[in-house]
N, CA, C and O atoms as a DFTB+ gen file, in Angstrom:
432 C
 N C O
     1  1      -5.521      26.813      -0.301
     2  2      -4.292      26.937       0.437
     3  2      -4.044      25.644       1.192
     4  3      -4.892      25.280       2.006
     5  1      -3.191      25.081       1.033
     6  2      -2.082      24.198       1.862
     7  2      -2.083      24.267       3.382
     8  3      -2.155      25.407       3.840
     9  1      -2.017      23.277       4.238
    10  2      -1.918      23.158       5.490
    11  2      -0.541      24.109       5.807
    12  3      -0.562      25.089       6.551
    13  1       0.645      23.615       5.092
    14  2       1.877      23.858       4.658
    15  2       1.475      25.483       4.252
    16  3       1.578      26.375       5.093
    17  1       1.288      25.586       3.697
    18  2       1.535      27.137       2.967
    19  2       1.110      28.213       4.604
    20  3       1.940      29.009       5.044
    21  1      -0.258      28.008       5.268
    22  2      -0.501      28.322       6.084
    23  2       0.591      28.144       7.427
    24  3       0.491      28.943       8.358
    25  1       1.267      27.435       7.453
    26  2       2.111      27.206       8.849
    27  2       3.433      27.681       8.316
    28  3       4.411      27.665       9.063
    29  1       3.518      28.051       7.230
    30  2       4.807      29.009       6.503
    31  2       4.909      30.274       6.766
    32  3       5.945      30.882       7.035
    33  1       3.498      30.822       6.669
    34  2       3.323      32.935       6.812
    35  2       3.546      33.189       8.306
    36  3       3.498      32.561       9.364
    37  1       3.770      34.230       7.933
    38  2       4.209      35.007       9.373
    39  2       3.087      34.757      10.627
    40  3       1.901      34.910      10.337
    41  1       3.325      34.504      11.542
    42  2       2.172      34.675      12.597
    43  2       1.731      32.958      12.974
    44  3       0.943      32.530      13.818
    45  1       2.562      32.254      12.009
    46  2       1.663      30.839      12.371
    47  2       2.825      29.972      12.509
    48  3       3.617      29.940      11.567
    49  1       3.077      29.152      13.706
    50  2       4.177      28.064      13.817
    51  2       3.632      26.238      13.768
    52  3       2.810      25.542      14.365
    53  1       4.329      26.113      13.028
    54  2       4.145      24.499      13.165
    55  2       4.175      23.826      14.522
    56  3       4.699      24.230      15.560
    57  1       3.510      22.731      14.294
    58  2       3.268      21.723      15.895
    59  2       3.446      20.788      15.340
    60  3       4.469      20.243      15.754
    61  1       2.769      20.029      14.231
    62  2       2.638      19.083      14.089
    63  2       2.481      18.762      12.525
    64  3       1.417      18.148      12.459
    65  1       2.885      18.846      11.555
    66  2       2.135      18.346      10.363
    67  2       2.436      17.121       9.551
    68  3       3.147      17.341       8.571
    69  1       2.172      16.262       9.679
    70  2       1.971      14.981       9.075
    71  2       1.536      14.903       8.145
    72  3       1.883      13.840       7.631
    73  1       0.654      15.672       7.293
    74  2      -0.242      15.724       6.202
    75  2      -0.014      16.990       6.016
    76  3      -0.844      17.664       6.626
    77  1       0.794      17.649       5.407
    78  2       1.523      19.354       4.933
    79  2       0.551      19.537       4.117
    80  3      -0.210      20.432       4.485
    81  1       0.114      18.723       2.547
    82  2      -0.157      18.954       1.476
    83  2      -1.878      19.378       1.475
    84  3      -2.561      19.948       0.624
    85  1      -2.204      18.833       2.800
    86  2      -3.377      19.346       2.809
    87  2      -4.391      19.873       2.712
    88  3      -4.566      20.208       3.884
    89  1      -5.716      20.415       1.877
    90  2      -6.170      21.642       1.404
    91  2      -7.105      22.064       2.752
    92  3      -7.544      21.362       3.663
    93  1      -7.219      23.542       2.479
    94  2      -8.033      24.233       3.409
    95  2      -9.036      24.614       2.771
    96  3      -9.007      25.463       1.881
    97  1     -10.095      23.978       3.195
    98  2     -11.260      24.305       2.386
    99  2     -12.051      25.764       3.165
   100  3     -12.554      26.722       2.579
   101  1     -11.966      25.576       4.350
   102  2     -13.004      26.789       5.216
   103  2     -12.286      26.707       6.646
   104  3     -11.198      26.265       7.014
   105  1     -13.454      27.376       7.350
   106  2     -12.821      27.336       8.727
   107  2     -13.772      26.821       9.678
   108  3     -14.829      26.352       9.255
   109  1     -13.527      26.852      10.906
   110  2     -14.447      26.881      11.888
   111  2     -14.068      27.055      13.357
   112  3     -13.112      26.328      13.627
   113  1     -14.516      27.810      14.450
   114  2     -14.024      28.555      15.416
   115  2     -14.802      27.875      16.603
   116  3     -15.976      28.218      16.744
   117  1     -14.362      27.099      17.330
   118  2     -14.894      26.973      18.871
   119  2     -13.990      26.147      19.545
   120  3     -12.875      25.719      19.246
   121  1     -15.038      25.957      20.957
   122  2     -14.043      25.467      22.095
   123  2     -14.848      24.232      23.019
   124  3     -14.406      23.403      23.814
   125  1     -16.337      24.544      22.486
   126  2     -17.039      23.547      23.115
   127  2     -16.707      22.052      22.712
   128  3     -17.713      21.770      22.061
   129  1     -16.021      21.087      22.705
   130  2     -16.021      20.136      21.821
   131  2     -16.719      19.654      21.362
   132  3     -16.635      19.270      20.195
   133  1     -17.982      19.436      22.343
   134  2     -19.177      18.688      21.740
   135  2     -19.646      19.278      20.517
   136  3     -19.954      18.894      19.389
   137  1     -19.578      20.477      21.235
   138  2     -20.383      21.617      19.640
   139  2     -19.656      21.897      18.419
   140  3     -20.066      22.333      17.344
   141  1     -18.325      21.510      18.852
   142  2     -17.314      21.175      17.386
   143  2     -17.727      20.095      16.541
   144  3     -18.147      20.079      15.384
   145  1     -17.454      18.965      17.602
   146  2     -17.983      17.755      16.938
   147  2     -19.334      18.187      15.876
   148  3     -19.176      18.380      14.671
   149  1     -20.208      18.256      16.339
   150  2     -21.697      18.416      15.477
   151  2     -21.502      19.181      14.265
   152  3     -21.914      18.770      13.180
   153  1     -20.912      20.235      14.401
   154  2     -20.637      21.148      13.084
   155  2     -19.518      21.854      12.517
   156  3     -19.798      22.962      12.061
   157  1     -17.900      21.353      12.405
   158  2     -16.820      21.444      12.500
   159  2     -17.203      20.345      10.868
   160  3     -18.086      19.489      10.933
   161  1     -16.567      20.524       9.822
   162  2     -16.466      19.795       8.367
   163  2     -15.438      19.650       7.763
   164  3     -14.498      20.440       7.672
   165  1     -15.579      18.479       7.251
   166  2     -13.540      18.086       6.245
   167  2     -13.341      19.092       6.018
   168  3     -14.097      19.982       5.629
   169  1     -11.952      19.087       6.299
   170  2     -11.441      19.696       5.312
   171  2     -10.944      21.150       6.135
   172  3      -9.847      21.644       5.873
   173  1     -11.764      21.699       7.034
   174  2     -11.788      22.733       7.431
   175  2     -10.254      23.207       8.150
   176  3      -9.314      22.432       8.327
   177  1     -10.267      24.459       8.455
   178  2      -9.321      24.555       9.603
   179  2     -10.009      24.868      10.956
   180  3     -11.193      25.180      10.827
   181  1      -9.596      24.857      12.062
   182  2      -9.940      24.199      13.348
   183  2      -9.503      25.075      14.120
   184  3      -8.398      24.876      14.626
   185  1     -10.378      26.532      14.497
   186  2      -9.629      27.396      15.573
   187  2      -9.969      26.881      16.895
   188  3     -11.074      26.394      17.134
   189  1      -9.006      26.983      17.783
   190  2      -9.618      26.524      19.378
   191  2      -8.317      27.223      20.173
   192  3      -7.202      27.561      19.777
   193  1      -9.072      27.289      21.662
   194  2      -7.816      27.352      22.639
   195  2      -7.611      26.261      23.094
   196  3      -6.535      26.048      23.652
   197  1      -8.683      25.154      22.976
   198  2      -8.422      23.957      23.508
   199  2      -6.898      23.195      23.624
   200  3      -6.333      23.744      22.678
   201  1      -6.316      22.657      23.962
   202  2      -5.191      22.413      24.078
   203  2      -4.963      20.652      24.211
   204  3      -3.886      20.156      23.880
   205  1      -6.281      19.675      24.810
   206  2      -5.996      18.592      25.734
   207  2      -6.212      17.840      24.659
   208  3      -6.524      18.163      23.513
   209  1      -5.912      16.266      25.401
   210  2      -5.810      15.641      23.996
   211  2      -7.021      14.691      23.269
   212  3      -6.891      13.601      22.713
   213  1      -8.417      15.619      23.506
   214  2      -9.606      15.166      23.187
   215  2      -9.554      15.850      22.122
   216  3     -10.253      15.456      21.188
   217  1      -8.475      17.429      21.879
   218  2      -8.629      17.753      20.142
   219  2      -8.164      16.682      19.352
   220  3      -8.651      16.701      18.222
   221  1      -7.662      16.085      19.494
   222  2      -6.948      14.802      18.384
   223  2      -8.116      14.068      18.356
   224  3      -8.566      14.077      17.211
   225  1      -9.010      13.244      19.357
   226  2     -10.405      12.641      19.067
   227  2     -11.136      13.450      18.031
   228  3     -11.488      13.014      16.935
   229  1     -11.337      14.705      18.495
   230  2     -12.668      15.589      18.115
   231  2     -12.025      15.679      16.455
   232  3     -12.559      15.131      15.490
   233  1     -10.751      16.511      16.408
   234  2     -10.335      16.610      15.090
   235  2     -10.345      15.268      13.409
   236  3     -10.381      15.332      12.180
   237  1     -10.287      14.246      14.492
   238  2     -10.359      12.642      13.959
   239  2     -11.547      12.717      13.631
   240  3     -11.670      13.307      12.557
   241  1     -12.824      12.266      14.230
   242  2     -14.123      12.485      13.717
   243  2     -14.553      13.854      12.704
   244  3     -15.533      13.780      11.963
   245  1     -14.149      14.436      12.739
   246  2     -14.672      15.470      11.731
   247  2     -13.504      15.862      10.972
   248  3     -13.729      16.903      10.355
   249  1     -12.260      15.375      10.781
   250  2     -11.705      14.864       9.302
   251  2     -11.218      16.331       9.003
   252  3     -11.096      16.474       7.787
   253  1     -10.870      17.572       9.773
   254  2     -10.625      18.635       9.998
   255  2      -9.080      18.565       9.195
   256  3      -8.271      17.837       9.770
   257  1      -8.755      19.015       8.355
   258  2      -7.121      20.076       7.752
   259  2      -6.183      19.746       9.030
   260  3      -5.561      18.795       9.504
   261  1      -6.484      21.225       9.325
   262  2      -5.439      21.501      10.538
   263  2      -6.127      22.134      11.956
   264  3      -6.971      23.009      11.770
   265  1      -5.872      21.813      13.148
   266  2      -6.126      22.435      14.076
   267  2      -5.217      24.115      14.139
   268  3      -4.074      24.341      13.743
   269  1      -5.777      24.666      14.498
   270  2      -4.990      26.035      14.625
   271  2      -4.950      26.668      16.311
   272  3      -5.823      27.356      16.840
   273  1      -4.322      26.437      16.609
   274  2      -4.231      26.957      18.203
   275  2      -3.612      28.374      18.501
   276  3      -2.458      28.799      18.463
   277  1      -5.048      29.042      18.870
   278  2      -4.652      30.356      18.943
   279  2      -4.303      31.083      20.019
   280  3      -4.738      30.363      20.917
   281  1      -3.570      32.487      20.816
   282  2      -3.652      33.005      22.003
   283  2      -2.394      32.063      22.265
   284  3      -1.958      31.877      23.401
   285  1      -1.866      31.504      21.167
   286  2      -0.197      31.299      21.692
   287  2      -0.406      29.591      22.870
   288  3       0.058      29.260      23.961
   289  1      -1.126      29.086      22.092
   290  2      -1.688      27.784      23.369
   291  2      -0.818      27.065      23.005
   292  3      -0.351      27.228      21.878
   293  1      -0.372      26.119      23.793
   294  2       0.739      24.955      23.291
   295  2       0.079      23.924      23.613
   296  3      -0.322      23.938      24.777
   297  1      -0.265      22.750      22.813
   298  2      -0.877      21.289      22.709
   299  2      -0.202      20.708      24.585
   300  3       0.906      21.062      24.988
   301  1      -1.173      19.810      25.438
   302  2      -0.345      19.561      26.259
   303  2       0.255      18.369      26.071
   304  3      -0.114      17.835      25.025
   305  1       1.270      17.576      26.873
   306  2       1.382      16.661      26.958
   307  2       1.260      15.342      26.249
   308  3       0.782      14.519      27.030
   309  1       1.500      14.848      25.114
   310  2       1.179      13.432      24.513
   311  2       0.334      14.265      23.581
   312  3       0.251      13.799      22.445
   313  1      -0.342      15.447      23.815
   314  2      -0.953      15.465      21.740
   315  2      -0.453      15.589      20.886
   316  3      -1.009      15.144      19.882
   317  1       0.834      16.229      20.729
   318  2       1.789      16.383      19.551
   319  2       2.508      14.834      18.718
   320  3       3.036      14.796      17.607
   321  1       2.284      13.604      19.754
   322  2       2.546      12.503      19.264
   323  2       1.092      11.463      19.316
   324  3       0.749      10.342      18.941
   325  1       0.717      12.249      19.796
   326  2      -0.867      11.412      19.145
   327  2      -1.263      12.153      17.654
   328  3      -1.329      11.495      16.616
   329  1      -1.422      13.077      17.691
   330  2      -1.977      14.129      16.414
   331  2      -0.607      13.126      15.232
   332  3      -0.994      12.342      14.365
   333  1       0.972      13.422      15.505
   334  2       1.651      12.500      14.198
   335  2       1.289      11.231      13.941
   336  3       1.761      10.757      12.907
   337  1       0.366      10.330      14.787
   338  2       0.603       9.210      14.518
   339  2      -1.216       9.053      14.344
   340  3      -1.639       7.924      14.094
   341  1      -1.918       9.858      14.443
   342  2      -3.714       9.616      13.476
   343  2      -3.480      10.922      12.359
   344  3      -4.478      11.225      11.705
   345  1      -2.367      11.609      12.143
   346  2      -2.036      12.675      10.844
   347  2      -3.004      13.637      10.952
   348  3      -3.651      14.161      10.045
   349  1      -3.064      13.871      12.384
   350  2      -3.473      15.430      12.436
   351  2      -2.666      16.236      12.342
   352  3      -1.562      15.890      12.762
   353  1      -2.782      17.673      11.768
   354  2      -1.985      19.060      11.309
   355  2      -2.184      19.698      12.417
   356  3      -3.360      19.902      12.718
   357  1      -1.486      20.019      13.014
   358  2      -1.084      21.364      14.261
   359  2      -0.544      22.445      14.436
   360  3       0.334      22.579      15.288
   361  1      -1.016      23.576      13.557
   362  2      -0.533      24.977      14.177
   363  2      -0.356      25.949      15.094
   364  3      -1.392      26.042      15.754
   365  1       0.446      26.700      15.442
   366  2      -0.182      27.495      16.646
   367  2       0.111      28.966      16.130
   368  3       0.918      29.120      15.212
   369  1      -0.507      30.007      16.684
   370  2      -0.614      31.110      16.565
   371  2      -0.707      32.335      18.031
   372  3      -1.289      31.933      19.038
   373  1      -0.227      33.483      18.031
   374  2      -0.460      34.221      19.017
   375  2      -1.488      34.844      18.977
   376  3      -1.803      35.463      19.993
   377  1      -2.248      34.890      17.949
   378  2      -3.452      35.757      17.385
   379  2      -4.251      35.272      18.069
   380  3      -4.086      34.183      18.619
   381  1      -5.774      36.322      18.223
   382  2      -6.375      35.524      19.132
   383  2      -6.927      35.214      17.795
   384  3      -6.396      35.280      16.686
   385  1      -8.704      34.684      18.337
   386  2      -9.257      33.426      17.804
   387  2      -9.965      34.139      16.476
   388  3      -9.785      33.767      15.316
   389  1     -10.787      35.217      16.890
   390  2     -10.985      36.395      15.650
   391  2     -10.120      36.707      14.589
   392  3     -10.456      36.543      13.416
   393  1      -8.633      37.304      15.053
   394  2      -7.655      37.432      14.110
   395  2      -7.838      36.348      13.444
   396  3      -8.732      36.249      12.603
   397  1      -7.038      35.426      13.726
   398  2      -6.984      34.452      13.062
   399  2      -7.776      33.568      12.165
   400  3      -7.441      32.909      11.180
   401  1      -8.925      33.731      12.773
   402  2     -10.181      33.667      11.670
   403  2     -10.239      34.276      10.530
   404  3     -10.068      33.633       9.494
   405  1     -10.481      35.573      10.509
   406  2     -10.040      36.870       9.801
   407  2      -8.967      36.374       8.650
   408  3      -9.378      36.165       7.509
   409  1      -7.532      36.188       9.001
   410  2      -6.709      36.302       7.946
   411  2      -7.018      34.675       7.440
   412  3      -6.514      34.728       6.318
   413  1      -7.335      33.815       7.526
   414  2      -7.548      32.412       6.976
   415  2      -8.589      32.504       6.086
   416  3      -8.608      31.971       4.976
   417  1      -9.614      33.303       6.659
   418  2     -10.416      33.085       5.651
   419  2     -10.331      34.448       4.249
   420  3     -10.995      34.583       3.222
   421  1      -9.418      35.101       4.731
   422  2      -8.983      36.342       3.688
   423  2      -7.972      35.342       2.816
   424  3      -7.962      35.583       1.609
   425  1      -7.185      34.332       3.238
   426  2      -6.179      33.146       2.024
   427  2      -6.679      32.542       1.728
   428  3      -6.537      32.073       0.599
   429  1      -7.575      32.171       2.545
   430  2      -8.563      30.584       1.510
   431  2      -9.534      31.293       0.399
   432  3     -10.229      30.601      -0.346
């Protein structure tokens, strides 16, 4: 599945996608960054509530699909134009972090 195809279905709004065509290989769910960093893998999608704009660092190093921001979080300030301009993918969702886990990895 597509970065794109995913920010199309019901339940998921675009933020940011620069790289639509994207594939989703898997997922991965946290909030610690550090502990993202270490085990977060290409390709993946990227659940967090995190919001600040160290996800655009963290997401950069580990080469992550799309971030998926769940519980309805909105990116703050300057990440939505940092994420277009290093071609990070930005979704958001109201689901919490489980749901959303759940149906991503039921499409991929």
């Amino acid at each position: 599945m597509t970065v794109k195809e995913l920010a199309e279905r019901e339940g998921f709004t675009p933020v940011c996608l620069p790289d639509p065509e994207r594939v989703i290989e898997g997922g991965y769910c946290g909030d610690l960054l550090s502990w993202v960093m270490g085990r977060a893998k290409s390709s993946q999608a990227w659940i967090t509530i995190m919001s600040n704009m160290n996800i655009a660092a963290v997401a950069t190093l580990c080469d992550v699909a799309v971030i998926v921001l769940s519980e309805n979080v909105s990116p703050d300030d300057g990440v939505k134009e940092t994420a277009e301009a290093r071609g990070i993918n930005i979704i958001k969702t109201p689901m919490a972090t489980f749901e959303a886990a759940a149906l991503i990895s039921s499409l991929i």
